[in-house]
N, C-alpha and C positions, 0 to 999 in steps of 0.2 A: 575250785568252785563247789558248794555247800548246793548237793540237789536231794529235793524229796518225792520220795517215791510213792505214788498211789495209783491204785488200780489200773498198773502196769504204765503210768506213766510220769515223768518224772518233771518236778517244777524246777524251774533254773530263772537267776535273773540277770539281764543282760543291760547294756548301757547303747544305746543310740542317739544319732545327733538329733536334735529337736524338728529339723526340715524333711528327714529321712522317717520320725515317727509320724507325721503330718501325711506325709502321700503312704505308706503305709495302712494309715486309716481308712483315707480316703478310698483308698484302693477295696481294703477289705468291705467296708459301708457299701460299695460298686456291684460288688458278688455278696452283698448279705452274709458276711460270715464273719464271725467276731474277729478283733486283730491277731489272738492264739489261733484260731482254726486256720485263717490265713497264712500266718509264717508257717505255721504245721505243715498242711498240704504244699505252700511253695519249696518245703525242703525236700518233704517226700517225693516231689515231680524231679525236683534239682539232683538229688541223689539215686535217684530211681530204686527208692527204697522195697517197694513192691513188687517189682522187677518183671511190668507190667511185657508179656512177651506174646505177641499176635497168632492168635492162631490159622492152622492151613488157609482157609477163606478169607481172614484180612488181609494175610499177607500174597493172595493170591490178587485181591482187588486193589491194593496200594501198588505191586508190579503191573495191574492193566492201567493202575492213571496214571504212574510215570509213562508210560508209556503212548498216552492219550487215544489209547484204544477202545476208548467207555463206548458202550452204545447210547444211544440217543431217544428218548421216550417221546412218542409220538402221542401229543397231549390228549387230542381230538381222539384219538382211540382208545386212551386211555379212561377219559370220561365216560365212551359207552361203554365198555368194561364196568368200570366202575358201578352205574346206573343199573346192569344187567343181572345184579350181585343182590 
């Protein structure tokens, strides 16, 4: 396959079924983003190209909500907090 290369990224052309280009679009049109930035980012997430890795604090708050250990924010207090600010 014949790719060119610019500004470090490279153009390629592919062939898909016409019902798969269809919800592709649609898809992309859904999140605003052109059907290129679309497939782009869905490969990137798919390959975990960025190799996106949590640090100490997320991965501290993702083991308290497996765990269903969240605390519970008391609204009403939270309002006058807020107001008092």
């Amino acid at each position: 396959m014949n790719t060119i290369t610019t500004n470090g990224k490279s153009a390629m052309a592919f062939r898909f079924r016409n019902d798969l280009v269809g919800v592709i679009k649609d898809k992309a049109k859904k999140e605003n983003r052109s059907v290129n930035n679309f497939l782009e980012n869905l490969l990137v997430n798919y390959f975990n190209v960025d190799e996106k890795i949590p640090n100490d604090i997320t991965l501290a708050a993702m083991e308290e909500a497996k765990r269903d250990d969240l605390e519970t924010l008391d609204l009403e207090n939270f309002r006058e907090w807020a107001k008092s600010l």
